[in-house]
C-alpha positions as CSV (number, residue, x, y, z in Angstrom):
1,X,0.0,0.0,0.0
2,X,1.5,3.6,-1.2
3,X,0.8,6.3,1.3
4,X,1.4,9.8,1.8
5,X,-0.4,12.4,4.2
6,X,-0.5,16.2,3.3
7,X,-1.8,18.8,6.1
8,X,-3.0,15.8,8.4
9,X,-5.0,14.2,5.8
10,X,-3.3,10.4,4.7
11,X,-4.3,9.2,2.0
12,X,-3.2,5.6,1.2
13,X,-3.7,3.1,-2.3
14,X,-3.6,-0.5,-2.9
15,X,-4.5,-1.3,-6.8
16,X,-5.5,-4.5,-8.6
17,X,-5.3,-5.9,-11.9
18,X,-8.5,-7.9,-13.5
19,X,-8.0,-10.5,-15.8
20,X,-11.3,-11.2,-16.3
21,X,-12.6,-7.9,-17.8
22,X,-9.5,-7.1,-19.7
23,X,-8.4,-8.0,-23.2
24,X,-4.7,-7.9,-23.9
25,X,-5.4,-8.3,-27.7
26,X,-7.5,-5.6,-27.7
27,X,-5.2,-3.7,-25.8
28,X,-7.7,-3.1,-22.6
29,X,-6.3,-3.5,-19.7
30,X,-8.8,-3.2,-16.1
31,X,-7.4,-1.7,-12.9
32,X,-9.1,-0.6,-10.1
33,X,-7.6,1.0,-7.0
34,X,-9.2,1.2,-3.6
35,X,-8.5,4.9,-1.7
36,X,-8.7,5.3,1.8
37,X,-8.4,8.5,3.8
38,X,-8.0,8.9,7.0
39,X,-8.0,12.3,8.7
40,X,-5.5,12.9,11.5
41,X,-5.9,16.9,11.6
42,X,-7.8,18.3,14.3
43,X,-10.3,19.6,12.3
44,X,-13.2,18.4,10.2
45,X,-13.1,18.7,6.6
46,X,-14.8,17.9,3.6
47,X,-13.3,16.4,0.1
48,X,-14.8,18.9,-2.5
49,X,-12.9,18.0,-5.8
50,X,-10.3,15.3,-7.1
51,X,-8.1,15.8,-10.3
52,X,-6.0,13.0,-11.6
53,X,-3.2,12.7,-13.7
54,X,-3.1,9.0,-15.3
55,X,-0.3,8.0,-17.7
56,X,-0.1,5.0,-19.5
57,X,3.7,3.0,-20.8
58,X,3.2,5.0,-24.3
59,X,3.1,8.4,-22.4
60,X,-0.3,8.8,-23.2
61,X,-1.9,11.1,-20.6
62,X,-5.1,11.4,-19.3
63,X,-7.0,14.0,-16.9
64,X,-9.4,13.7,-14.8
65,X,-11.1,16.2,-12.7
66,X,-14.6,16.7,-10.7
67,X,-16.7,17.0,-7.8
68,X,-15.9,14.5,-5.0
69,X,-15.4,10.6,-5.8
70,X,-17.6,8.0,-7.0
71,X,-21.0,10.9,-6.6
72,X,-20.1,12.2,-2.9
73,X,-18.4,14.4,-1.2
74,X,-17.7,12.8,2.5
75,X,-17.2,15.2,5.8
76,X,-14.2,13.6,8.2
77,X,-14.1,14.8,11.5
78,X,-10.8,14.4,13.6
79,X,-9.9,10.1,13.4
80,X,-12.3,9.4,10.8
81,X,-11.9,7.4,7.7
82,X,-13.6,7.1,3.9
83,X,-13.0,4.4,1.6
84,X,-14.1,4.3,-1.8
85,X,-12.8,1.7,-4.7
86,X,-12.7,3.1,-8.4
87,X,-10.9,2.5,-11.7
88,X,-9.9,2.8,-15.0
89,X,-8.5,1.1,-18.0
90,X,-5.3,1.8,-20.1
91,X,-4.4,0.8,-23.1
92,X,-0.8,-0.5,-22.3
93,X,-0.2,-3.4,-19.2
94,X,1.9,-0.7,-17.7
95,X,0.8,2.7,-16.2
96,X,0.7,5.0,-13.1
97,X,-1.3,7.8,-11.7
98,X,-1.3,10.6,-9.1
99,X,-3.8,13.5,-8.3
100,X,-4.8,16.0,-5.3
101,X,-8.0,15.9,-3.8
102,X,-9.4,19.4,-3.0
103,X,-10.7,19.7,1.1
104,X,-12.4,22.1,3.3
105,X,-11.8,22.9,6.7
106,X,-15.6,23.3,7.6
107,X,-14.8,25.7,10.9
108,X,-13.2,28.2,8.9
109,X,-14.1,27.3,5.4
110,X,-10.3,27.6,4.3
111,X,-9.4,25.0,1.0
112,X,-6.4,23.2,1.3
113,X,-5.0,20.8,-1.6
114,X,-4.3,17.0,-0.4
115,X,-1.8,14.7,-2.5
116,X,-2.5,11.3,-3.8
117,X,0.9,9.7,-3.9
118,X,1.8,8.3,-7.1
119,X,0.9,4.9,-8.0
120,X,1.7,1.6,-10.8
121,X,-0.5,-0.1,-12.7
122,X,1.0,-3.0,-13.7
123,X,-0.4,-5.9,-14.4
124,X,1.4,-8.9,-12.5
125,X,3.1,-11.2,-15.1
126,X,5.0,-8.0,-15.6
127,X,6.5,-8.0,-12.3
128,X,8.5,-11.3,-13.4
């Protein structure tokens, strides 16, 4: 699991690769990577936005940006946790991705920017 915690906020990554929904002679290739976030600030906040950065082993690049993940926006109070599980496909068996969620202190309102550490994609006969 990949981890990294930016203004109190950790937010942590373990990925998967799914055989069964890709096609390598097709060149689609399934991931999905499960997120969790923990908050360790004193202070409850709220995830308001994500943007992604996802690159596959061409250097083909992809963007990604929006309101919250997966339809919400969750409110953390001091120790809490979220978890969500998303993904996406690439057209290579090789790829990585990194992003920033946007949060919100809700006692002052103040935005703060969190990382999401980088990541692979690889599927696993490629670790060999």
């Amino acid at each position: 699991m990949i981890t990294e915690i930016t203004d109190g906020v950790q937010v942590s990554v373990l990925t998967a690769y799914h055989s069964e929904y890709s096609n390598p002679l097709q060149q689609h290739y399934v991931f999905t990577y499960k997120i969790r976030i923990e908050n360790h600030s004193p202070h409850t906040v709220q995830l308001l936005r994500r943007h992604w950065q996802i690159f596959d082993s061409n250097n083909v690049r992809f963007e990604v940006e929006g309101e919250g993940i997966i339809g919400e926006q969750p409110v953390l109070s001091s120790g809490a946790s979220h978890e969500y599980v998303s993904g996406c496909t690439l057209k290579t068996d090789m790829g990585k991705m990194w992003g920033t969620y946007q949060m919100k202190r809700l006692s002052d309102s103040e935005k703060f920017t969190v990382n999401i550490p980088d990541f692979q994609l690889v599927v696993p006969f490629r670790l060999n």
